[in-house]
NURORO-978523 format. One record per residue (C-alpha): x, y, z. Coordinates in steps of 0.05 Angstrom, whole numbers, padded with zeros to 5 digits, always signed. Example, Ala and Ser with C-alpha at 12.3 -4.5 7.8 and 13.67 -1.06 7.14 Angstrom:
<atoms>
+00246-00090+00156
+00273-00021+00143
</atoms>
This chain:
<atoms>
+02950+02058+01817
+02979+02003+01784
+02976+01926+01771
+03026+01881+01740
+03050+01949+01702
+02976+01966+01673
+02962+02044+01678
+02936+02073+01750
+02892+02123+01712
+02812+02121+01749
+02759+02102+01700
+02706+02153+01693
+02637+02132+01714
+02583+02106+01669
+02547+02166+01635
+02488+02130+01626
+02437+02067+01638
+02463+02049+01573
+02533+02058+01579
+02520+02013+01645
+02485+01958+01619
+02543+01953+01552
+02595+01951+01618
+02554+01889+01652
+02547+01854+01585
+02631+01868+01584
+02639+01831+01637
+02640+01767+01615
+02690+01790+01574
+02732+01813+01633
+02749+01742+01651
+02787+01738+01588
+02837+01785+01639
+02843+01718+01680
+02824+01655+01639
+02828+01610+01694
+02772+01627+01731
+02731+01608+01668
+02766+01537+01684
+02744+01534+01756
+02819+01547+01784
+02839+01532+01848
+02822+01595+01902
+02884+01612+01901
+02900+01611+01823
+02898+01687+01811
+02934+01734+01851
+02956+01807+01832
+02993+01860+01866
+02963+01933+01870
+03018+01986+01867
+03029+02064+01874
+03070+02098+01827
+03129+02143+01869
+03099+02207+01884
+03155+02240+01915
+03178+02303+01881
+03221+02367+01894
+03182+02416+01927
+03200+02492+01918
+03183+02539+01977
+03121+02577+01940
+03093+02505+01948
+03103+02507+02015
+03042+02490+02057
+03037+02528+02125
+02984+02467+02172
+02947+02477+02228
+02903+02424+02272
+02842+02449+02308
+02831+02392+02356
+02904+02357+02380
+02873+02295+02414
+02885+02225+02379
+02855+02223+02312
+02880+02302+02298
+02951+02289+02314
+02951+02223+02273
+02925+02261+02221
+02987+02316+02230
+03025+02263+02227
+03007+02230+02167
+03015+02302+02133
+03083+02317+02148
+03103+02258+02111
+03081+02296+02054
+03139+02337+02029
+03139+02414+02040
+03085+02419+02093
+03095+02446+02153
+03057+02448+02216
+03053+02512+02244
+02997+02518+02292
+02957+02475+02340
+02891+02485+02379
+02860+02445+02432
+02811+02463+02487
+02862+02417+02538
+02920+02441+02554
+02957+02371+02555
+02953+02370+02490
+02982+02432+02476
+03034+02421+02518
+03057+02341+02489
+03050+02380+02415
+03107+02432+02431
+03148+02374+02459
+03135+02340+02396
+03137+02390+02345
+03187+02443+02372
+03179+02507+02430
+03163+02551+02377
+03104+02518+02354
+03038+02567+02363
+02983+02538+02412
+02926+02567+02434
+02856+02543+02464
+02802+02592+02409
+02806+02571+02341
+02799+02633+02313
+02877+02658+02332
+02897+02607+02287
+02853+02617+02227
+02869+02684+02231
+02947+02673+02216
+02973+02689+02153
+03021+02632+02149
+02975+02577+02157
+02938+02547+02090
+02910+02492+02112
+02873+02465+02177
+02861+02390+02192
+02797+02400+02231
+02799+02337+02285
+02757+02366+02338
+02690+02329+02364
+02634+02330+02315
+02594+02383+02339
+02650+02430+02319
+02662+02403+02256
+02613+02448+02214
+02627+02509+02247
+02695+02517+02249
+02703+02484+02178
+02653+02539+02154
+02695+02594+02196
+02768+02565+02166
+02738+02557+02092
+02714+02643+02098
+02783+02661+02130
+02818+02637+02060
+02843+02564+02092
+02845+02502+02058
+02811+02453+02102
+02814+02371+02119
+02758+02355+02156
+02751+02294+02189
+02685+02250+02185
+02620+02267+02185
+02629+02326+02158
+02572+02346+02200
+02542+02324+02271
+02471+02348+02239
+02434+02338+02166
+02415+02405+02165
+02485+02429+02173
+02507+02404+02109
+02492+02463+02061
+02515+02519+02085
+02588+02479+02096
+02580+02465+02017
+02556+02539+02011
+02622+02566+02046
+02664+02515+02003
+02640+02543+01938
+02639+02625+01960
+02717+02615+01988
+02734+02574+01923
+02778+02538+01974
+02797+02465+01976
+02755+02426+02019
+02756+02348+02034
+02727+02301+02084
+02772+02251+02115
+02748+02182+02102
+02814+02157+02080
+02789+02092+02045
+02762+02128+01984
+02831+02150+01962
+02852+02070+01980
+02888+02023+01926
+02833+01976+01945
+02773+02019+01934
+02812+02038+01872
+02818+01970+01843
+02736+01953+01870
+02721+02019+01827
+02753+02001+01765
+02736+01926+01768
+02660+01944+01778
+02658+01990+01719
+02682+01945+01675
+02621+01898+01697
+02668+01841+01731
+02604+01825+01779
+02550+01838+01727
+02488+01874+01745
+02495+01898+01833
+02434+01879+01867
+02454+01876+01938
+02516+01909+01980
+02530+01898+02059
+02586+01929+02105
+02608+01908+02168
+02651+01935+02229
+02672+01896+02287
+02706+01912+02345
+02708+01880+02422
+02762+01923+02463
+02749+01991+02511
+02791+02030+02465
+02755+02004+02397
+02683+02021+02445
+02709+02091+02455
+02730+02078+02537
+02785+02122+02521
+02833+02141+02579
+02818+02209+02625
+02880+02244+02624
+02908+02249+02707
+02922+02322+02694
+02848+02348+02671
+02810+02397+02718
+02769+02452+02705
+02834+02490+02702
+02869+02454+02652
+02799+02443+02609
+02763+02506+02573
+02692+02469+02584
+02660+02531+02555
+02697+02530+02493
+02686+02454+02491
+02613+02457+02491
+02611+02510+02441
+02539+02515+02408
+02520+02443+02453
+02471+02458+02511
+02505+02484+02574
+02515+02443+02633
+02574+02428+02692
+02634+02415+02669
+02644+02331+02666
+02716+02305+02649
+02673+02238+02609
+02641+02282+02568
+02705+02318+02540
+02754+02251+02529
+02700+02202+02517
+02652+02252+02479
+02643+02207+02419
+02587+02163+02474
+02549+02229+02478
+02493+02245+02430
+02504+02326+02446
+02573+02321+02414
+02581+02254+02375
+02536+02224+02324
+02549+02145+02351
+02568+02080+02314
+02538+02117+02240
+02574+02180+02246
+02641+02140+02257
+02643+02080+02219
+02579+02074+02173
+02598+02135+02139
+02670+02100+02116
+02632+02055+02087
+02579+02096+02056
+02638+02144+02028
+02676+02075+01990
+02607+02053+01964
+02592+02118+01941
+02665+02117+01909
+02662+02056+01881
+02595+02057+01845
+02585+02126+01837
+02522+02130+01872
+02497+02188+01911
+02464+02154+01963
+02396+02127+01989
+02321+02138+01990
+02301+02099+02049
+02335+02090+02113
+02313+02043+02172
+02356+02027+02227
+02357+01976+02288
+02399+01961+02350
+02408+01962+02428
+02463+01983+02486
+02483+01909+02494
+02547+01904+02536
+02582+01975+02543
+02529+02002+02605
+02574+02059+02625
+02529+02125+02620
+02538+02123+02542
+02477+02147+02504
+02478+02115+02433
+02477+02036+02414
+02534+01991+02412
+02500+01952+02361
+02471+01980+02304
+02439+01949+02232
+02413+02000+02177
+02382+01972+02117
+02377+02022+02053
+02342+02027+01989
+02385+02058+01928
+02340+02079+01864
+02361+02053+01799
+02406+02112+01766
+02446+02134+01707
+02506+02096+01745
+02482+02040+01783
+02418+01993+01776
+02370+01998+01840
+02401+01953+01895
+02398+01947+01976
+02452+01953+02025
+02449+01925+02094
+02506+01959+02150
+02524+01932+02220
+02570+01954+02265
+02584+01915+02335
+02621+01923+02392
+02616+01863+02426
+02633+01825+02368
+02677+01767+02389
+02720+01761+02320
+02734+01835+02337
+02779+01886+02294
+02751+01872+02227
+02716+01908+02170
+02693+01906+02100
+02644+01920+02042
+02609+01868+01999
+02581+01878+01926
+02537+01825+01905
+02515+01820+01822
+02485+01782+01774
+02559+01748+01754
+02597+01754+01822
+02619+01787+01890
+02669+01836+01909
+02700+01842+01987
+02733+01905+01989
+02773+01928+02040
+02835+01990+02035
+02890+01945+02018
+02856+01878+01986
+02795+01865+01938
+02769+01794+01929
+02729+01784+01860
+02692+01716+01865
+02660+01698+01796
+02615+01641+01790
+02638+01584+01730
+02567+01550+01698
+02594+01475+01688
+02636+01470+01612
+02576+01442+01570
+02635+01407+01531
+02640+01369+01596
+02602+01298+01573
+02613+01274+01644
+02584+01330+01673
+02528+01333+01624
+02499+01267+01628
+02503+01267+01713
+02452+01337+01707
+02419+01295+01653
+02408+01243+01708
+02392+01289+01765
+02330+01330+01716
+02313+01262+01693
+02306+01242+01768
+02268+01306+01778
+02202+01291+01740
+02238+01307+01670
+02252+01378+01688
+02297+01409+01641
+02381+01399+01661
+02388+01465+01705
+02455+01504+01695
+02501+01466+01755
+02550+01526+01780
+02613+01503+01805
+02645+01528+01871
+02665+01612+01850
+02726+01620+01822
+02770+01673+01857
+02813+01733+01843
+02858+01774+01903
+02872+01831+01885
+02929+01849+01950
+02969+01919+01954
+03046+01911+01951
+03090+01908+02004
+03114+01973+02033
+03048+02010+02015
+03038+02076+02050
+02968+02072+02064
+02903+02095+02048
+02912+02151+02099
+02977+02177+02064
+02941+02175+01996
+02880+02223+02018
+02923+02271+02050
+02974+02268+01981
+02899+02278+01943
+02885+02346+01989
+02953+02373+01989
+02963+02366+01908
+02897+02398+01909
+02915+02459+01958
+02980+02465+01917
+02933+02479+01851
+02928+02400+01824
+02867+02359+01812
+02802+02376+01855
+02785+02332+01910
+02734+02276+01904
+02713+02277+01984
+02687+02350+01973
+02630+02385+02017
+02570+02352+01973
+02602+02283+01971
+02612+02289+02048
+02536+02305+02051
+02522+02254+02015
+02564+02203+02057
+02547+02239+02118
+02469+02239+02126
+02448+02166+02111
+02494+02157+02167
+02464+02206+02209
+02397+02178+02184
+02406+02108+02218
+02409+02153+02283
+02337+02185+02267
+02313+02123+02250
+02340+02091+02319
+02322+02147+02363
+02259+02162+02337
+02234+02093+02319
+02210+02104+02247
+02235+02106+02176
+02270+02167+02149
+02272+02189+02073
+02323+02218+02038
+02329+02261+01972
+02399+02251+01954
+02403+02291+01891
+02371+02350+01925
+02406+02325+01988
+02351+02340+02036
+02303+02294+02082
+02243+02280+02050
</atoms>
């Protein structure tokens, strides 16, 4: 990543409390970078344009990548799809347990595509290297696990795992197969979350207290009412296969296309969107997570059978750490939210705020009035003097602000993570989304649903990355 020409190169993280509090005390110094915001400038006074250096290269045919997708319903082919603009991959396989899928893939991709409804035919093939694991979340664990001990690279998407106590032996397998593994929250690898990272470490906001995240969405799609495909049956479905290691029951065409409103194969609102935002703040402040997790929420407009909230608030403690002083994050995610189809992360600090989203980051700074300001000065004078002869508090002016805004033509955040996984698979730098991060992302997330179901407060070990 790039701005105005400057280096993309990631800063590494703070090594210690020290090194921390030397970055906060830096940051005044930052606003050297943009002097007007010292001079209370205009909202709109500083603008910069986040850019990706080309990575297109020649690729020779021992760097081709053979791909496979275990689970060909939306977010599995979008994934393929976002791969293959990668050059020199391939897609070579595709699994699903419905055989409409299989069926629009080889229209897509070509007759001589291989489809099959088990999993393990394709993991088993010698000319597949990779497998973009997009299957519901109950599967996500097990056939990562299986893929990772066959010798495949695999893209998992998020959570890495529909239960906490999954989450080791995934990290297990990844280590034993030395195999790259990477969990597909797509933000992490983001220009934006980028730009957050770098301007937090270089104490732009001063000392974080207090971080909230938000997701918002108000249509049937967005609320998971997907569409029940006119030509599933029992026939065309393997329900057995679909259930896999969930508790048996008749075959129910809901629970297979809208599976996500199911608590036997979906892990709700926190397994699919808190955990994006857990995975960026984990990126950006290189924090490994929580020690207290409480949740709230309700089924407030989408009565159709579904099992988990459609509103959801979970309120965490963070410890104070080598990286990061001790702060609080508040989450909500709504589906009946009337502003609809919008999303962020906040950072709050002593000096400032960050709003961070894939493609944008907003640095507010607040400007203390200029004490060579006589004008100024002698109106506080007034206002202490009117106050019982307190002494002149500092007077902050409205924040100044920096947008930080990708460049036009950017790829994407979801191009970036899959370049990240397929440099790695092709021997280049390791992932950062790996099996302990995804933990780590993963089970406050899956926390909030403890904490909801079972009305109570849920602690967390995150170095040890166990429930207390």
């Amino acid at each position: 990543m790039s701005e105005t020409g400057k280096s993309g190169t990631e800063p590494a993280a703070a090594g210690s409390r020290r090194k921390f509090v030397k970055s906060v005390a830096a940051g005044s110094a930052l606003a050297a970078g943009f002097p007007s915001l010292l001079r209370g400038a205009a909202p709109d006074a500083v603008r910069r344009t986040l850019t990706r250096e080309s990575r297109s290269r020649q690729v020779s045919p021992s760097d081709r990548i053979g791909l496979a997708v275990i689970g060909a319903g939306g977010m599995g082919m979008a994934d393929v799809s976002t791969a293959l603009r990668i050059p020199g991959v391939e897609l070579v396989a595709a699994c699903d347990i419905f055989d409409g899928r299989l069926d629009a893939a080889r229209e897509r991709y070509g007759e001589d595509l291989f489809t099959t409804r088990d999993y393990r035919e394709v993991i088993a093939r010698d000319d597949i290297d990779a497998v973009i694991v997009g299957t519901p979340d109950h599967w996500h664990q097990p056939i990562s696990v299986d893929a990772l001990r066959a010798g495949k690279a695999v893209y998992c998407e998020k959570p890495m795992v529909h239960d906490i106590a999954e989450g080791h032996d995934l990290i297990r397998a990844e280590e034993e197969s030395g195999k790259v593994f990477q969990v597909g929250s797509q933000g992490m690898s983001s220009l934006g979350n980028e730009k957050a990272k770098e301007l937090y470490e270089a104490g732009a906001i001063g000392e974080l207290n207090y971080a909230e995240g938000f997701w918002a969405r108000n249509d049937p799609i967005g609320a998971w009412q997907y569409p029940i495909p006119a030509g599933a049956s029992e026939e065309t479905v393997d329900w057995k296969q679909f259930l896999g290691p969930a508790p048996d029951r008749d075959y129910d065409p809901l629970r297979v296309f809208r599976w996500r409103n199911y608590r036997d194969y979906g892990t709700g609102v926190a397994g699919d969107l808190f955990v994006h935002l857990f995975s960026s703040l984990h990126f950006v402040v290189s924090s490994r997570g929580p020690t207290r997790i409480q949740a709230a929420g309700g089924l407030r407009y989408w009565k159709d059978g579904r099992e988990v909230p459609d509103v959801l608030l979970g309120v965490f403690d963070y410890p104070e750490t080598e990286a990061h002083p001790g702060f609080n994050l508040s989450l909500r995610v709504n589906f009946v939210d009337g502003t609809s189809g919008s999303t962020y992360l906040r950072l709050v600090g002593s000096e400032g705020a960050m709003d961070v989203t894939w493609t944008e980051v907003i640095l507010r700074k607040n400007v203390a009035v200029d004490p060579m300001d006589a004008f100024s000065q002698e109106k506080m004078a007034e206002a202490a003097a009117d106050e019982g002869g307190l002494p002149a508090r500092v007077r902050m002016l409205p924040p100044a602000e920096a947008r930080y805004e990708v460049e036009r033509g950017y790829r994407g955040a979801h191009v970036d993570h899959f370049f990240n996984f397929l440099e790695a698979v092709r021997g280049g730098p390791p992932v950062l989304e790996d099996a302990a991060f995804g933990l780590r992302a993963a089970a406050p997330a899956l926390a909030c649903n403890l904490s909801y179901f079972e009305d109570r407060i849920v602690r967390w070990d995150p170095d040890a990355m166990r429930l207390v």
